[in-house]
N, C-alpha and C positions, 0 to 999 in steps of 0.2 A: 840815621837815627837822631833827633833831636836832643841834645847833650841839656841836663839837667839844669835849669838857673833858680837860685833863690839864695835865702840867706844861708841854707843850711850845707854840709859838705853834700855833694857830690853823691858820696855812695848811700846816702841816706834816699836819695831821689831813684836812686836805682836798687834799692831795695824796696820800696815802697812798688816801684813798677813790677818787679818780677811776683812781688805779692800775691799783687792784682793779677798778674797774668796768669798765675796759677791757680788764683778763684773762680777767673771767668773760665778756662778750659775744663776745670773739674766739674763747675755748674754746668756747663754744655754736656761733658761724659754723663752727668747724674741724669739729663732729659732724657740724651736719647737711649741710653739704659732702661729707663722708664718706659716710653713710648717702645722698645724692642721687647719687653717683657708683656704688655699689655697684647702683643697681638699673639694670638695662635697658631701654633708652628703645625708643621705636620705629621710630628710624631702624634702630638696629642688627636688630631682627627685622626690616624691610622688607630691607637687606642682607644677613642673614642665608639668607631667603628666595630674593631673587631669586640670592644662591652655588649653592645647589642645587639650584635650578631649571636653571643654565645648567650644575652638573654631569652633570644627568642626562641621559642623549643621548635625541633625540628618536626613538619607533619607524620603521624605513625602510617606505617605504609598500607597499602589496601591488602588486604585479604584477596587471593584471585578466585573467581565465584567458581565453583566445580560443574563441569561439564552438563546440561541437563541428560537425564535417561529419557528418552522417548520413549521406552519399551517400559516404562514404570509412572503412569501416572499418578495415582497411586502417593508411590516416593516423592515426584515433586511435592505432595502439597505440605508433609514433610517438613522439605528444607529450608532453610530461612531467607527470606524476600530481602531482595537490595533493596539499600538505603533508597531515599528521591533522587538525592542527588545522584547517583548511581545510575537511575534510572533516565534522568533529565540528560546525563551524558552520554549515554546510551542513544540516546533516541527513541521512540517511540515501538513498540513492542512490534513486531508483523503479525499482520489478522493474524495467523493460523496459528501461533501460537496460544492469542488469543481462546482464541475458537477454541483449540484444545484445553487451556485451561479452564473457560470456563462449561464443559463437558467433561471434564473428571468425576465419575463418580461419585461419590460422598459414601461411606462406609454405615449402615443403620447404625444406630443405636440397638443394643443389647438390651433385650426387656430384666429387668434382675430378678435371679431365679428366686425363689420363697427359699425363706432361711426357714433350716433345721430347727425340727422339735428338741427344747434342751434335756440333755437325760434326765435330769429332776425332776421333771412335769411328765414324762412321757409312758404313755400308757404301753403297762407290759403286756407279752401276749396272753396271760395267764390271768387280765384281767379284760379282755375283749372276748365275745362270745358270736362267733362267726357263723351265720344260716346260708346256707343257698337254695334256692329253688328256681322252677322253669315255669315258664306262662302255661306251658299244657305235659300232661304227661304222655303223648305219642305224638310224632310226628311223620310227616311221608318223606319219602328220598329227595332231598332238592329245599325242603323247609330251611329254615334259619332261627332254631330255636335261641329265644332272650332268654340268657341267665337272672338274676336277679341277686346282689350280694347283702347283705343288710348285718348290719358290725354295730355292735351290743355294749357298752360300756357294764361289766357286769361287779368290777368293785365299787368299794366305798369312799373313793377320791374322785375327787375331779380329774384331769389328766387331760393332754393331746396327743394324736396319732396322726399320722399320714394313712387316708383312705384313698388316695387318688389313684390316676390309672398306674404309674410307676410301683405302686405296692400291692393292686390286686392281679391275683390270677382265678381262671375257672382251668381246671384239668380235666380230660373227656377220657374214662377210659376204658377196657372191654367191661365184663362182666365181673370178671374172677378178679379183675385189677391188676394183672401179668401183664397188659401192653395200653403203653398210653398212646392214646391216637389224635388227641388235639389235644394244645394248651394256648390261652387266650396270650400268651408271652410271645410266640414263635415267631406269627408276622403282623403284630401289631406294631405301630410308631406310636402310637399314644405312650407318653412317659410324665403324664401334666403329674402333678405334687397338690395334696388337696388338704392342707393342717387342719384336723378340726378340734376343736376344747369341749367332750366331752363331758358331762354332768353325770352323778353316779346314774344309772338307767335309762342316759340318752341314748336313742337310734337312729342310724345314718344307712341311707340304701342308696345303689346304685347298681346299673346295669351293664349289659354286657351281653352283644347281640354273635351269634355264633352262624359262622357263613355254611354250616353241615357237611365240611368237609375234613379231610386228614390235614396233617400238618408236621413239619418236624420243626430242632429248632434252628435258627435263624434262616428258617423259611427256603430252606433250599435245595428240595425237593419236590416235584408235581403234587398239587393236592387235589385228591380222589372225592367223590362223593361217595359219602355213610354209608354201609351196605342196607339193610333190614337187618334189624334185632337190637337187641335189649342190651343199655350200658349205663354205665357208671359215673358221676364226675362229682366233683368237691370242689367247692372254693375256698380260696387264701385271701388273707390279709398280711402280706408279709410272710411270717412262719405258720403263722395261726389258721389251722386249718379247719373248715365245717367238718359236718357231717356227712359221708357219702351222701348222692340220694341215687333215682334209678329212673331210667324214661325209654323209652322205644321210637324206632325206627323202623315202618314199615314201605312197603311200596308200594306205589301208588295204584291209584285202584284201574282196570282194568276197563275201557270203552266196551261197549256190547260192541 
């Protein structure tokens, strides 16, 4: 080590040096301090890491599509269609599925029935005036006598009714009225609904063709043809019933 010369003692020269040597190793620790702080350790990228990870939401899982029914086409059309994407991973559907869906049925549409007459408007029986009559008064065995209904608005209000086939009947029955032998109810389907807005004195008619045989009701018993002779029948509108009237049944006339 080179021993200090000047004018000054000794320990001043060597005080001066360890100064300095104490400056420049703490300025050296202070860089690379600096320069070791500046770069990124690897704790920080593992936390860096798992930040983002736990920002990114995790995908919600699929729903698994439920089995189709082949025995219910029907049902499929139903259930709710997979996504594209769904579809696009899938692949491409096989004709006959195809096929079959688009050969499913389709279900009508339902024509909407007529809405009810409301009780406030609706004409009572007690103010409807119910006729019947027949196109001839005899007929031979085998004929098909037309009834004829014709419904009377007979108060002083305006009003609506249901005339249609659902509310008339024609009842056929002996003489004396002890057996009824046909009612246009038994094996008719006709049930149409026919609102009409009567005026005080309007009249509404309709018909009602009779195949001249027996009948019971819900039709489920053999119907006979009319014997010969004289009977009885009334029509309704609902409760409202005509007046008897009276017609005959003869047989037919005899080839020479």
């Amino acid at each position: 080590m080179i021993e200090p010369q000047g004018p000054l003692p000794p320990e001043i020269y060597w005080r001066r040096r360890i100064v300095a040597g104490v400056g420049a190793v703490a300025f050296v620790g202070l860089v690379l301090m600096l320069i070791i702080s500046a770069l990124p350790s690897k704790s920080d990228d593992g936390q860096k890491v798992a930040a983002t990870s736990s920002a990114t939401p995790a995908p919600p899982p699929k729903k698994p599509q439920p089995p189709a029914d082949q025995g219910n086409q029907g049902g499929q059309q139903n259930q709710a269609q997979p996504d594209q994407g769904q579809q696009n991973q899938g692949g491409p559907a096989p004709q006959g599925d195809q096929n079959n869906q688009q050969a499913a049925p389709v279900a009508p549409t339902d024509a909407a029935a007529p809405t009810s007459v409301p009780a406030q408007n609706l004409c009572t029986d007690q103010s409807l005036s119910v006729v019947l009559y027949t196109d001839k008064s005899t007929y031979k065995v085998g004929d098909q006598p037309v009834f004829t209904l014709a419904v009377t608005n007979g108060g002083l209000a305006e009003c609506t009714r249901d005339i249609g086939k659902s509310a008339q009947n024609v009842v056929v029955r002996s003489l004396d009225g002890t057996r009824t032998l046909w009612s246009a109810r038994d094996c008719s389907p006709l049930r149409t609904v026919r609102n009409v807005n009567f005026v005080p004195g309007q009249q509404e008619k309709d018909t009602i063709t009779w195949s001249g045989t027996t009948s019971t009701p819900g039709c489920k018993t053999p119907r006979e043809p009319m014997a010969p002779g004289a009977y009885r029948a009334i029509g309704k509108i609902g409760e409202r019933e005509s007046a008897p009237i009276t017609f005959n049944v003869v047989a037919p006339a005899q080839q020479p």
